[in-house]
PQR file with spaces between the fields and no chain letter, atoms N, CA, C, O and H, PARSE charges and radii, in Angstrom:
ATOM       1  N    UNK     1      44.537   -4.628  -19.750 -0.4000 1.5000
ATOM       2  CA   UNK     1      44.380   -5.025  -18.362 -0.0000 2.0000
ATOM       3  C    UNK     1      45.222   -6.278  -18.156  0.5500 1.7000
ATOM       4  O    UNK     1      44.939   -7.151  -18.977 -0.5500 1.4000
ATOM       5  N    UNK     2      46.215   -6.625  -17.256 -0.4000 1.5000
ATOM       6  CA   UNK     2      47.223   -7.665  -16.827 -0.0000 2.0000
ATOM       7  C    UNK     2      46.186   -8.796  -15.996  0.5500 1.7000
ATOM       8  O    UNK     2      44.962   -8.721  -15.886 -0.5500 1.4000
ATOM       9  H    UNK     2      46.445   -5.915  -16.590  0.4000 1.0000
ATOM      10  N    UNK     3      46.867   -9.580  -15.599 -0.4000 1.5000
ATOM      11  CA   UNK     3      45.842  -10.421  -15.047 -0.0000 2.0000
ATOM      12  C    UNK     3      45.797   -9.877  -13.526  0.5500 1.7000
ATOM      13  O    UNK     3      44.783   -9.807  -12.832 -0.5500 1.4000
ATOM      14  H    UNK     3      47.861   -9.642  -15.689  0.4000 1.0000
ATOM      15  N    UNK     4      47.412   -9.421  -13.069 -0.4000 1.5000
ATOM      16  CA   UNK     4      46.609   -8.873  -11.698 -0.0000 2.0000
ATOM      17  C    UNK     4      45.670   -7.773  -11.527  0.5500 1.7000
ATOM      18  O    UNK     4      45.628   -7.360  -10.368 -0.5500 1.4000
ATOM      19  H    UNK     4      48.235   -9.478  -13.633  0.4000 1.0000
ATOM      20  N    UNK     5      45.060   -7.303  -12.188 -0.4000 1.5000
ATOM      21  CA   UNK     5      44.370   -5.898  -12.329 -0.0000 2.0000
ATOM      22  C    UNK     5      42.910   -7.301  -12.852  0.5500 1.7000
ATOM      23  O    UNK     5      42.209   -7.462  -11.853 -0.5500 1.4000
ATOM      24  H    UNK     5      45.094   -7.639  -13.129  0.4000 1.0000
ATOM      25  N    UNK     6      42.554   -7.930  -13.684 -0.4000 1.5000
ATOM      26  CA   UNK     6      41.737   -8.991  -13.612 -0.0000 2.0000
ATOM      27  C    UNK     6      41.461   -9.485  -12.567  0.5500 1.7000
ATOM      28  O    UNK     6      40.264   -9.530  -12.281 -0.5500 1.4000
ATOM      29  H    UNK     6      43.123   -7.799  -14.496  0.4000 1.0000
ATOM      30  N    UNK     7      42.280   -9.940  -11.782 -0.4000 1.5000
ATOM      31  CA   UNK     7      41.740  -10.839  -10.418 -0.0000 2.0000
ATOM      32  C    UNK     7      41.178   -9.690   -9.835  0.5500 1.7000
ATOM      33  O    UNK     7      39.953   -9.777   -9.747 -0.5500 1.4000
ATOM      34  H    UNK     7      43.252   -9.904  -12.015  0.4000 1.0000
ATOM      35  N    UNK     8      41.612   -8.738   -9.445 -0.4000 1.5000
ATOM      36  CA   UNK     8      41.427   -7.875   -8.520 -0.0000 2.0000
ATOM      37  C    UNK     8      40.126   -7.157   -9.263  0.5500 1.7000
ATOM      38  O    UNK     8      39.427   -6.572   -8.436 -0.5500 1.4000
ATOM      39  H    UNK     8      42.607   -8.666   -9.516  0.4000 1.0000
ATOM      40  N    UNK     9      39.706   -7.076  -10.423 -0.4000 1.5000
ATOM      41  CA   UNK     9      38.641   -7.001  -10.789 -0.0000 2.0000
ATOM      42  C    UNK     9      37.450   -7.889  -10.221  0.5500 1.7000
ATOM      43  O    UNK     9      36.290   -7.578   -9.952 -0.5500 1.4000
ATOM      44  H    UNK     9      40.274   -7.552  -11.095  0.4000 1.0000
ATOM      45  N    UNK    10      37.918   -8.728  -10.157 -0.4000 1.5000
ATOM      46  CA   UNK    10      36.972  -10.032  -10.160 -0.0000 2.0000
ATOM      47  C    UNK    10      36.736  -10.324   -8.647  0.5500 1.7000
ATOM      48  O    UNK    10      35.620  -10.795   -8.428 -0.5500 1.4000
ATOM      49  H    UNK    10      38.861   -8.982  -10.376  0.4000 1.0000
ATOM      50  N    UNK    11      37.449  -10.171   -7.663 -0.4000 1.5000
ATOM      51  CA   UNK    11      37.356  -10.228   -6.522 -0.0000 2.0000
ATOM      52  C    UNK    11      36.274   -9.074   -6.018  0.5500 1.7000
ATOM      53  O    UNK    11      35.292   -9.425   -5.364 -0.5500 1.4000
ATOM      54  H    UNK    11      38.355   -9.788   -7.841  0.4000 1.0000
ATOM      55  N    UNK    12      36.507   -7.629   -6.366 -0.4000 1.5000
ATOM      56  CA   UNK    12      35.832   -6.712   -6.387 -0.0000 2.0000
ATOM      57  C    UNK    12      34.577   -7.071   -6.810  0.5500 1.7000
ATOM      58  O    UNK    12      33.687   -6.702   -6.045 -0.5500 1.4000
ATOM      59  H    UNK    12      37.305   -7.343   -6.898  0.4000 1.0000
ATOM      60  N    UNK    13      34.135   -7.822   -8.023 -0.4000 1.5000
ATOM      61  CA   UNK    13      32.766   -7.743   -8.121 -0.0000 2.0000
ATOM      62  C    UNK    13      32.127   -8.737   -7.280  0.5500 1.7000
ATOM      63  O    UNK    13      30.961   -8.673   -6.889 -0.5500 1.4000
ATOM      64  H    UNK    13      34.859   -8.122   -8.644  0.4000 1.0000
ATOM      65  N    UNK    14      33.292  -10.029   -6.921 -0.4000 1.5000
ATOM      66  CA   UNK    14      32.430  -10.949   -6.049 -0.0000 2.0000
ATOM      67  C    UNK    14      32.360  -10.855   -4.945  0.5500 1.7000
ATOM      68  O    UNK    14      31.675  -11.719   -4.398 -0.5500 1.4000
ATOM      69  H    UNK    14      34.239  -10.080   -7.238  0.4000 1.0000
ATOM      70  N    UNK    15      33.107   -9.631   -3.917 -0.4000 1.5000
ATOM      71  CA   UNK    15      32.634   -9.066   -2.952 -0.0000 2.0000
ATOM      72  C    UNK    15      31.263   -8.322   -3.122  0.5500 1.7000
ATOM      73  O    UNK    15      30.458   -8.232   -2.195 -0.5500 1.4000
ATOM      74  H    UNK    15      33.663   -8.929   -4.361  0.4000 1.0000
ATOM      75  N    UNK    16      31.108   -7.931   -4.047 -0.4000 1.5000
ATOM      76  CA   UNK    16      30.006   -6.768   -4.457 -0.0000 2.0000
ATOM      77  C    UNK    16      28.875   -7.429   -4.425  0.5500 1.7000
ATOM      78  O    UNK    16      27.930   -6.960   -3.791 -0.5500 1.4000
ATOM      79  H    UNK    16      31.762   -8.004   -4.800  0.4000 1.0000
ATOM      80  N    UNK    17      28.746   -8.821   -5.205 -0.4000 1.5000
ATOM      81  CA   UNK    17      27.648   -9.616   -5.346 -0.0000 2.0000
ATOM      82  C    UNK    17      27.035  -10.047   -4.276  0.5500 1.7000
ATOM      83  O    UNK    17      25.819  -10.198   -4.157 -0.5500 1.4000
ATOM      84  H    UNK    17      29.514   -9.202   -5.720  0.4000 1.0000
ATOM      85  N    UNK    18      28.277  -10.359   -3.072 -0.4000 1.5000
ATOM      86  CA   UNK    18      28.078  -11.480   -2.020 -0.0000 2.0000
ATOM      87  C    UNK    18      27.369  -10.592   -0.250  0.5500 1.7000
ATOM      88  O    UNK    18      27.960   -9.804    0.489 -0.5500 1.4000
ATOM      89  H    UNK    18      29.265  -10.236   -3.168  0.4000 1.0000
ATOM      90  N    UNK    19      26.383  -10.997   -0.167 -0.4000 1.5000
ATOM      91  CA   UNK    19      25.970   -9.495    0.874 -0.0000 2.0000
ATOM      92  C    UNK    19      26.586  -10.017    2.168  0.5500 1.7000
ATOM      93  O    UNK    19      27.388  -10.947    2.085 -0.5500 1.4000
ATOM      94  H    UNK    19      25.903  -11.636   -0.767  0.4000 1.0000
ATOM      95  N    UNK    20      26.356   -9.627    3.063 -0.4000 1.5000
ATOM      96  CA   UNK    20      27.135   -9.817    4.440 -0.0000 2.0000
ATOM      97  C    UNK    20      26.301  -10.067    5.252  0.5500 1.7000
ATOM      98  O    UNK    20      25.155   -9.677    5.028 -0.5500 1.4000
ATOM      99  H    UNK    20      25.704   -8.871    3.131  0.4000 1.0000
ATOM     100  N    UNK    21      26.606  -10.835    6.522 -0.4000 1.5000
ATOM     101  CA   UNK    21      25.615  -11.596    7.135 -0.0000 2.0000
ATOM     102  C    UNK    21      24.637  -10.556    7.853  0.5500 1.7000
ATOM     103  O    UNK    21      23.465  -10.875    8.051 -0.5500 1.4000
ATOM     104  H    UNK    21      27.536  -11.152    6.705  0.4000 1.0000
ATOM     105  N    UNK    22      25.074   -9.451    8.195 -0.4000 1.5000
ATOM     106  CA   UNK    22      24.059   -8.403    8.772 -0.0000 2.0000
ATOM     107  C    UNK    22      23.402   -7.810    7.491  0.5500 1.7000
ATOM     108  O    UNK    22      22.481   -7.051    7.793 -0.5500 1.4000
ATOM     109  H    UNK    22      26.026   -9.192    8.034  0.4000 1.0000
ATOM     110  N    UNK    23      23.567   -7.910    6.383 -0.4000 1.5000
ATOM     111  CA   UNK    23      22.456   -7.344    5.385 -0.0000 2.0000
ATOM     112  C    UNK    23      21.545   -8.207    5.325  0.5500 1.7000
ATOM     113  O    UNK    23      20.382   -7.976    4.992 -0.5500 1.4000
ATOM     114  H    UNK    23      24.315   -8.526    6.137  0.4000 1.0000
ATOM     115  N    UNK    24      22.159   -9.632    5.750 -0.4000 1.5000
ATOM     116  CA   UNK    24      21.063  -10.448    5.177 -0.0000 2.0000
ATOM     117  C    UNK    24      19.818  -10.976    6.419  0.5500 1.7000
ATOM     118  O    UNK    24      18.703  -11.443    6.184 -0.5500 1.4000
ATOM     119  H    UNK    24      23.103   -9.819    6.020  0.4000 1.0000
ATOM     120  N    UNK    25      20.554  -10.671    7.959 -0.4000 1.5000
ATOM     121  CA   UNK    25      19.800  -10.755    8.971 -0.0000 2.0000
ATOM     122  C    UNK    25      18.908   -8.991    8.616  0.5500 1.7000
ATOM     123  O    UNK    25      17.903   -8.863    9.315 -0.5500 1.4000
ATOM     124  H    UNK    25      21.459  -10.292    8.149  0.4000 1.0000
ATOM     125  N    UNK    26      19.074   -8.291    8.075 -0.4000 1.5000
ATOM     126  CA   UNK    26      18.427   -6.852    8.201 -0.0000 2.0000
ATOM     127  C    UNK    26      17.144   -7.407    7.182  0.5500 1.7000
ATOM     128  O    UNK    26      16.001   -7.656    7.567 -0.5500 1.4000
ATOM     129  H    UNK    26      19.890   -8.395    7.508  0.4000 1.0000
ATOM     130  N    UNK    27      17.603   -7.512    5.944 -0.4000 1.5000
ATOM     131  CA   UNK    27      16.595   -8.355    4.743 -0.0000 2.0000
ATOM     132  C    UNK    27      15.187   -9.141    5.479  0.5500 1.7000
ATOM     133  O    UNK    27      14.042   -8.699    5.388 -0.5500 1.4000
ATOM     134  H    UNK    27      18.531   -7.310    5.632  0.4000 1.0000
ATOM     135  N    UNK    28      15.550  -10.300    6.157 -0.4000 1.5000
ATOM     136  CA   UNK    28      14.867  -11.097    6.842 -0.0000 2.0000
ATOM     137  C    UNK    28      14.257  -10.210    7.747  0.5500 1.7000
ATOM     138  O    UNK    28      13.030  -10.167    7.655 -0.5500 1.4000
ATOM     139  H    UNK    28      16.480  -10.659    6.231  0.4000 1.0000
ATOM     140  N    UNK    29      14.895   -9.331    8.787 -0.4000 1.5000
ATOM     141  CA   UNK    29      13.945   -9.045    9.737 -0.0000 2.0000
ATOM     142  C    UNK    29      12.700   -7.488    8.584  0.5500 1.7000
ATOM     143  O    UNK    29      11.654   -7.205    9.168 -0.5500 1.4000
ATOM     144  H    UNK    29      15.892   -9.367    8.863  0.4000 1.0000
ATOM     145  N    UNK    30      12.875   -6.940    7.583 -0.4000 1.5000
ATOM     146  CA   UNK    30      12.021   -6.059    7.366 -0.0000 2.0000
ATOM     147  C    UNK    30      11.782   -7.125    6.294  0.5500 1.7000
ATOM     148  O    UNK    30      12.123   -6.555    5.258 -0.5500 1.4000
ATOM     149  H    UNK    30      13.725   -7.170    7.108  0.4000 1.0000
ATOM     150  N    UNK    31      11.439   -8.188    6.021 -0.4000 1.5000
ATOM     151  CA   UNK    31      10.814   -9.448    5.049 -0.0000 2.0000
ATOM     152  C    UNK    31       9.019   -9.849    6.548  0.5500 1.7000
ATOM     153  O    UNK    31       7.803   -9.829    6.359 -0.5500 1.4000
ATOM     154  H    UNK    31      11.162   -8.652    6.863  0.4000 1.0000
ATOM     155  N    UNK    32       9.836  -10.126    7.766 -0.4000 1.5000
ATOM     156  CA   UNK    32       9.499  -10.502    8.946 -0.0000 2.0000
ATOM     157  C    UNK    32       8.139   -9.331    9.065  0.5500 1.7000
ATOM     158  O    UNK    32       6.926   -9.536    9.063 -0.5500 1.4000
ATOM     159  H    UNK    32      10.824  -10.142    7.920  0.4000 1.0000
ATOM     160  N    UNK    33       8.922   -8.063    9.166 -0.4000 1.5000
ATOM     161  CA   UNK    33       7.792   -6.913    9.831 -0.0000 2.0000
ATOM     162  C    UNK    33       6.832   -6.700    8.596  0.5500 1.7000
ATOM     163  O    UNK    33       5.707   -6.322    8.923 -0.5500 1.4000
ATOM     164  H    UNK    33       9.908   -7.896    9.168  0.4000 1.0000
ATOM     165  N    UNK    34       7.007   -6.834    7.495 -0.4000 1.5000
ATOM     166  CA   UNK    34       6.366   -6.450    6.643 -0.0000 2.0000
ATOM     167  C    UNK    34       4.915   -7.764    6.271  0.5500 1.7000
ATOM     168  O    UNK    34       3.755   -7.577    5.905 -0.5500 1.4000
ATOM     169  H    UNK    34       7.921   -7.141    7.230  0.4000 1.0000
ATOM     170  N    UNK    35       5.621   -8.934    6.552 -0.4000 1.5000
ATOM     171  CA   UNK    35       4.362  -10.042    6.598 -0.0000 2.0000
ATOM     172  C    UNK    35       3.935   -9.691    8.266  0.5500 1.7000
ATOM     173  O    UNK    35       2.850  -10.113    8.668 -0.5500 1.4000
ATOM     174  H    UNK    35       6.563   -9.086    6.849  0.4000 1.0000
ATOM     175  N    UNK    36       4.466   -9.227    8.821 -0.4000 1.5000
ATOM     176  CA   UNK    36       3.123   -9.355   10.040 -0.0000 2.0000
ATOM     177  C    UNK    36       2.380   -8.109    9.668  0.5500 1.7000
ATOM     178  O    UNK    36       1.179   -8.330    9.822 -0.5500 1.4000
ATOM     179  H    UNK    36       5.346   -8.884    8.494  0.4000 1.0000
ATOM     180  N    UNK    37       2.586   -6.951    9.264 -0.4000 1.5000
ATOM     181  CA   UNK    37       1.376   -6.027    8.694 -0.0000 2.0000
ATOM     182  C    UNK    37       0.920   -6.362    8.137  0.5500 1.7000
ATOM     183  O    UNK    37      -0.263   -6.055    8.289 -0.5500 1.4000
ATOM     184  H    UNK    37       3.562   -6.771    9.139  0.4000 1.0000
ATOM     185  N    UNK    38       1.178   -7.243    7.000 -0.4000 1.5000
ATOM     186  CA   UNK    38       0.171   -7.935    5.708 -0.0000 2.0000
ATOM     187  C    UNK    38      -0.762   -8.687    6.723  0.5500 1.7000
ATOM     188  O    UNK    38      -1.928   -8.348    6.923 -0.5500 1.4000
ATOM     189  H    UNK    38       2.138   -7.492    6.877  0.4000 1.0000
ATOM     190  N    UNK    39      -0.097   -9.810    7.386 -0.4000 1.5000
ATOM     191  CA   UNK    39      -1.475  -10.489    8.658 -0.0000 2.0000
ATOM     192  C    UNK    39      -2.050   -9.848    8.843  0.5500 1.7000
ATOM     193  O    UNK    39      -3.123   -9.978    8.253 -0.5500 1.4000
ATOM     194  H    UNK    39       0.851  -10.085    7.223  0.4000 1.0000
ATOM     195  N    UNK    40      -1.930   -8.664    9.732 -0.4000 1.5000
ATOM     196  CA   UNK    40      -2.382   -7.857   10.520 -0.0000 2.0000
ATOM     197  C    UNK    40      -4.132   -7.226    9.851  0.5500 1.7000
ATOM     198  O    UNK    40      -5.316   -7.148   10.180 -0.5500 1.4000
ATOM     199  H    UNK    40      -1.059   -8.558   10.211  0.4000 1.0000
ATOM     200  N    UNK    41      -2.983   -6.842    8.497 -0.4000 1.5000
ATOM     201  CA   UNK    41      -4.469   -6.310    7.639 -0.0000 2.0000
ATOM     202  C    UNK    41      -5.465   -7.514    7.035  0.5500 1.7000
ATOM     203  O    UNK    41      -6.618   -7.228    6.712 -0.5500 1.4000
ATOM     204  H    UNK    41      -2.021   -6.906    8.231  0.4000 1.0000
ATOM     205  N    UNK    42      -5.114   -8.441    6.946 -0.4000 1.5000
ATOM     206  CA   UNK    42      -5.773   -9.413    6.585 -0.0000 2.0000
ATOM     207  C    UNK    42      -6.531  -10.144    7.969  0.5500 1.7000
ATOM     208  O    UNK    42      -7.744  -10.332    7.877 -0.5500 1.4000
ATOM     209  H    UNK    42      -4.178   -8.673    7.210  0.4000 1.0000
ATOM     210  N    UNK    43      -6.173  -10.353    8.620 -0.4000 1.5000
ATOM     211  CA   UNK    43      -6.745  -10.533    9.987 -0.0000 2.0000
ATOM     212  C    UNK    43      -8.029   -9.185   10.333  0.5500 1.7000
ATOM     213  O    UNK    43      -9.062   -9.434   10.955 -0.5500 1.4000
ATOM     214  H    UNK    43      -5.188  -10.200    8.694  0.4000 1.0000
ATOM     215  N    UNK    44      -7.734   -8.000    9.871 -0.4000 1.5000
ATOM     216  CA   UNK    44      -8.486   -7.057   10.305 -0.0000 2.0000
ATOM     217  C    UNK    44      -9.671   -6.929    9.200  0.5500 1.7000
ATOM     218  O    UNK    44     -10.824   -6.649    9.530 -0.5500 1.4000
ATOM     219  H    UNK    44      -6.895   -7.798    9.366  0.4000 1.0000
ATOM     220  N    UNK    45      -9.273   -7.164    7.849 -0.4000 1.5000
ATOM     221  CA   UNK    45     -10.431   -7.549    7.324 -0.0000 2.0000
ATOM     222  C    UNK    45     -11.306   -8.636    7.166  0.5500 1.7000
ATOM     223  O    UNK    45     -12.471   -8.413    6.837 -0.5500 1.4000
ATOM     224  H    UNK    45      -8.337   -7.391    7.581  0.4000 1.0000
ATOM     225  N    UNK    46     -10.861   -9.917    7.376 -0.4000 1.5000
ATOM     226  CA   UNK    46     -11.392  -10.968    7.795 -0.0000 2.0000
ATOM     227  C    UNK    46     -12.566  -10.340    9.263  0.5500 1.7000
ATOM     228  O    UNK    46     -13.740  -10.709    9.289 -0.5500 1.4000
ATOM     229  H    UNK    46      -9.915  -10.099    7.643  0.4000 1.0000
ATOM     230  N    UNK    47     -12.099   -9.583   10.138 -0.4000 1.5000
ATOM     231  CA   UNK    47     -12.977   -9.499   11.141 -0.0000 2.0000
ATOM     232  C    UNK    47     -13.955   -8.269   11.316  0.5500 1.7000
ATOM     233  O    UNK    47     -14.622   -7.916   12.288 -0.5500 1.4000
ATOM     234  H    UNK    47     -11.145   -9.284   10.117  0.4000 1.0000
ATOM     235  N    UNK    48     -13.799   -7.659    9.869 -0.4000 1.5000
ATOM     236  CA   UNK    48     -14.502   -6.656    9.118 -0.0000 2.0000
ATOM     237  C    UNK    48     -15.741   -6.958    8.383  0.5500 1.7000
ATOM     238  O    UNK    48     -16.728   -6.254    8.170 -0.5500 1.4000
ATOM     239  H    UNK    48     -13.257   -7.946    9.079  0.4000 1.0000
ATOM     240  N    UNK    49     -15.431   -8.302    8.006 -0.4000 1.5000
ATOM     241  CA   UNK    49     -16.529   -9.003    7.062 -0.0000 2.0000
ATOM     242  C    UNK    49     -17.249   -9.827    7.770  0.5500 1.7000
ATOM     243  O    UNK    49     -18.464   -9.968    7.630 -0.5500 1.4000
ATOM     244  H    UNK    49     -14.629   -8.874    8.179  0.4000 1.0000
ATOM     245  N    UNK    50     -16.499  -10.462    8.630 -0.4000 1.5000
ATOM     246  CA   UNK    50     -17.283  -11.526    9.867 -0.0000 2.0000
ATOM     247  C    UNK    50     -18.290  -10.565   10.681  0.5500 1.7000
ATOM     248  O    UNK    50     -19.437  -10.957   10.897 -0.5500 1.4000
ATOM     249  H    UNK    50     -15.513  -10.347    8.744  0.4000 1.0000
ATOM     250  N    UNK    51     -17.811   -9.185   11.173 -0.4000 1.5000
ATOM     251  CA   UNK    51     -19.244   -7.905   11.578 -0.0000 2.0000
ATOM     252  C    UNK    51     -20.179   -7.810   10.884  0.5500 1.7000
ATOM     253  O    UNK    51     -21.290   -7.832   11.414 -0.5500 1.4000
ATOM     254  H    UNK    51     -16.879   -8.867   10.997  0.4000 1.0000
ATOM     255  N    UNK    52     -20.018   -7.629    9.026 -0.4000 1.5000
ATOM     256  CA   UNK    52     -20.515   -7.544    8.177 -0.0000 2.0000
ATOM     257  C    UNK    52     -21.649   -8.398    8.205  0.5500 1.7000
ATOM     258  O    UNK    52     -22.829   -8.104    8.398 -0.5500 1.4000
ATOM     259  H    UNK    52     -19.115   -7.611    8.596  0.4000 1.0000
ATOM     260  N    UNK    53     -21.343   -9.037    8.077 -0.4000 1.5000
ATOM     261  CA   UNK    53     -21.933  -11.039    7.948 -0.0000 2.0000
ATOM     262  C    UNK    53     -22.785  -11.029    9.257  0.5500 1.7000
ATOM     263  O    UNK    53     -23.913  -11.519    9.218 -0.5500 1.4000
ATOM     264  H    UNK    53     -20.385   -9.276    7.920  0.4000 1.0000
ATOM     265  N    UNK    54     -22.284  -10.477   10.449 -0.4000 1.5000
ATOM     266  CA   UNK    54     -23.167  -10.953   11.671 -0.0000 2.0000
ATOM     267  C    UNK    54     -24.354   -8.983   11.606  0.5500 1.7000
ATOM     268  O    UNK    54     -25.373   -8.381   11.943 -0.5500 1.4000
ATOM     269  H    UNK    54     -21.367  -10.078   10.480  0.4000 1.0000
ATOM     270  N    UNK    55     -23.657   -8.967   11.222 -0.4000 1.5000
ATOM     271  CA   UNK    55     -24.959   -7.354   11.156 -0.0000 2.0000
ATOM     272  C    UNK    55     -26.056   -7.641   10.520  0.5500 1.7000
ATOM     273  O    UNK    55     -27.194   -7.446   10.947 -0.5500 1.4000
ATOM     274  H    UNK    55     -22.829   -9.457   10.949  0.4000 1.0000
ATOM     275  N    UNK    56     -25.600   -8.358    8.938 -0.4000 1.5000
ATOM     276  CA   UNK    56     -26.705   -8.541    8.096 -0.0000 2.0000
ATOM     277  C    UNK    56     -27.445   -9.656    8.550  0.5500 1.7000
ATOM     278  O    UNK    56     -28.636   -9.668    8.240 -0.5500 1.4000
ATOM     279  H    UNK    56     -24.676   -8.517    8.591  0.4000 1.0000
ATOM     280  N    UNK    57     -26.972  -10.657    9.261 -0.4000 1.5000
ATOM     281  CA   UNK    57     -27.706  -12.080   10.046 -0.0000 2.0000
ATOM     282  C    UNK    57     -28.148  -11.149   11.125  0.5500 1.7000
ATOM     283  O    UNK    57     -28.812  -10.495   10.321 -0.5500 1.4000
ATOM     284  H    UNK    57     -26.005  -10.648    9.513  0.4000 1.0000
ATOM     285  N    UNK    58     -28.342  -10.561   12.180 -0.4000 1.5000
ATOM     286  CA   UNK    58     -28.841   -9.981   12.998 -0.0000 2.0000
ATOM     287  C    UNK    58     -30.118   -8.384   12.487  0.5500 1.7000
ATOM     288  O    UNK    58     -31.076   -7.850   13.047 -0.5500 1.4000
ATOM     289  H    UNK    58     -27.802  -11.093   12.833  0.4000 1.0000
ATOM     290  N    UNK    59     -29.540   -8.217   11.453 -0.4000 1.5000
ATOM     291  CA   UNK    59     -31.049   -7.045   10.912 -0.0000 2.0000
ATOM     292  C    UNK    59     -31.641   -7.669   10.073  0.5500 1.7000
ATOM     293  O    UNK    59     -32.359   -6.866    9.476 -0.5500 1.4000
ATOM     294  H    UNK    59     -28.762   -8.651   10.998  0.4000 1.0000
ATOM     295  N    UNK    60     -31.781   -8.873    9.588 -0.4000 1.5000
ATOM     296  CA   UNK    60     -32.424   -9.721    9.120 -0.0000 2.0000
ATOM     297  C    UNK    60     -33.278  -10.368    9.704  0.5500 1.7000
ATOM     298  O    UNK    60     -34.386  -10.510    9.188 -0.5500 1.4000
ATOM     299  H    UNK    60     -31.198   -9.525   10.073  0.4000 1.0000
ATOM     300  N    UNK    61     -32.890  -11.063   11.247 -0.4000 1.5000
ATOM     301  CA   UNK    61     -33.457  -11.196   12.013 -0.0000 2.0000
ATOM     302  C    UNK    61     -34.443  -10.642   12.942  0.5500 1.7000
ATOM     303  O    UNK    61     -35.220  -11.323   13.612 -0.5500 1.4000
ATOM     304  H    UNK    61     -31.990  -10.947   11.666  0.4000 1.0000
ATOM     305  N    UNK    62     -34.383   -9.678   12.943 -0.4000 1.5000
ATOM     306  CA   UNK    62     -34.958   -8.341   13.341 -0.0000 2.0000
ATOM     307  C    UNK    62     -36.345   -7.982   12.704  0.5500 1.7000
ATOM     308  O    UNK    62     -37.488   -7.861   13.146 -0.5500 1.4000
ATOM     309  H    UNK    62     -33.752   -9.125   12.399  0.4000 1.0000
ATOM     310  N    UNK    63     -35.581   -7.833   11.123 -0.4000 1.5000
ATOM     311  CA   UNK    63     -36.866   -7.386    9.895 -0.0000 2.0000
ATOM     312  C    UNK    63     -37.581   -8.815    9.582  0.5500 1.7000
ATOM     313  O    UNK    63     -38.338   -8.630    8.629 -0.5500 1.4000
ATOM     314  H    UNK    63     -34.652   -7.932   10.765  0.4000 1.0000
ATOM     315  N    UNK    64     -37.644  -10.464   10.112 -0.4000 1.5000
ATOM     316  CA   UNK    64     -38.483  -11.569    9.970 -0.0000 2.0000
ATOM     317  C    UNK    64     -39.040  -11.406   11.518  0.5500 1.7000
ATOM     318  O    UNK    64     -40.154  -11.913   11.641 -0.5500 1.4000
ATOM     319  H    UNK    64     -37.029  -10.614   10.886  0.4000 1.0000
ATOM     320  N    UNK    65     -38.524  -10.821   12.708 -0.4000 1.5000
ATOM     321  CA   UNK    65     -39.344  -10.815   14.127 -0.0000 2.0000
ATOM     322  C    UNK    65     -40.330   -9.904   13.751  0.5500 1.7000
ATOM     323  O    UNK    65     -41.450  -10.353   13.996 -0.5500 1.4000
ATOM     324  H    UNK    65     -37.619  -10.409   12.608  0.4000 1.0000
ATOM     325  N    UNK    66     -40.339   -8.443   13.090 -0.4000 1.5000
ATOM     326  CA   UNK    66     -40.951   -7.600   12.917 -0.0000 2.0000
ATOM     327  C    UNK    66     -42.031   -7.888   12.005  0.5500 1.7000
ATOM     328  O    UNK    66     -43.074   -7.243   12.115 -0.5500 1.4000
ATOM     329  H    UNK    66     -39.430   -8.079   12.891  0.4000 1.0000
ATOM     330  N    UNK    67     -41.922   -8.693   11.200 -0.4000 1.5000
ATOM     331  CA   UNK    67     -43.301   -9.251   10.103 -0.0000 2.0000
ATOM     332  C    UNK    67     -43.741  -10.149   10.912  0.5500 1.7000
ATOM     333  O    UNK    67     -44.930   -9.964   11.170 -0.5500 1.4000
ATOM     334  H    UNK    67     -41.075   -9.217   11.110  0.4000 1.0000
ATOM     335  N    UNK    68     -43.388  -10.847   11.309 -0.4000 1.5000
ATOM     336  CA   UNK    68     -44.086  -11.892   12.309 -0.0000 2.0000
ATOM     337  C    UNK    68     -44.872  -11.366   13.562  0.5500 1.7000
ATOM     338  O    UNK    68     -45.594  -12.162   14.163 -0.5500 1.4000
ATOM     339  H    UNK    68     -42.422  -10.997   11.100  0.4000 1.0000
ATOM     340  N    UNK    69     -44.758   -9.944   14.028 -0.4000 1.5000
ATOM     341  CA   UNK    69     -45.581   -9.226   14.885 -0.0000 2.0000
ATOM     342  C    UNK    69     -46.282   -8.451   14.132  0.5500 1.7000
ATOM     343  O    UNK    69     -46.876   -7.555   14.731 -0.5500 1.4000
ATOM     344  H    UNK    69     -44.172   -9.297   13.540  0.4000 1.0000
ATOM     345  N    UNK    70     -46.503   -8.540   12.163 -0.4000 1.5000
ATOM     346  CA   UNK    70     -47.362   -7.649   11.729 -0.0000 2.0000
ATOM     347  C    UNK    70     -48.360   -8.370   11.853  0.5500 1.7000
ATOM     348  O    UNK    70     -49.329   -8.039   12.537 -0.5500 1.4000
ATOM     349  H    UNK    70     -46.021   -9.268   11.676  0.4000 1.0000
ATOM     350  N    UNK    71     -48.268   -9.546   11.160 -0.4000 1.5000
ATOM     351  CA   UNK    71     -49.018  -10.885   10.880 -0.0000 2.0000
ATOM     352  C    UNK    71     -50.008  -10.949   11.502  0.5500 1.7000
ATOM     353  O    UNK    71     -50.733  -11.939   11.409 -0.5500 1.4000
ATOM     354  H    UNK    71     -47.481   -9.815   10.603  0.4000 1.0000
């Protein structure tokens, strides 16, 4: 291999390495959509457990009104 067949090697791979500004705005925006579904689901179970939490505080409440009218 001569050296011009080297450079031109070498140029080739450091084009190859180097991404282009629309790959890297594409990267970011499905980096972007993919943490707002992660929120999304995390937000939705957070307000899954907070029902949870207020069901069991509310039939709890319920089953201490109900002994208190056995009494």
């Amino acid at each position: 291999m001569d050296e011009g067949d080297f450079d031109s090697f070498k140029r080739l791979c450091l084009i190859m390495l180097l991404s282009s500004p629309h790959t890297d705005a594409q990267r970011r925006w499905r980096a972007k959509k993919k943490d707002q579904h992660h929120r999304t689901q995390l937000s939705l179970r957070r307000l899954i457990v907070e029902q949870i939490n207020e069901s069991h505080q509310y039939s709890s409440g319920i089953n201490e009104n109900f002994m208190f009218l056995l009494c």
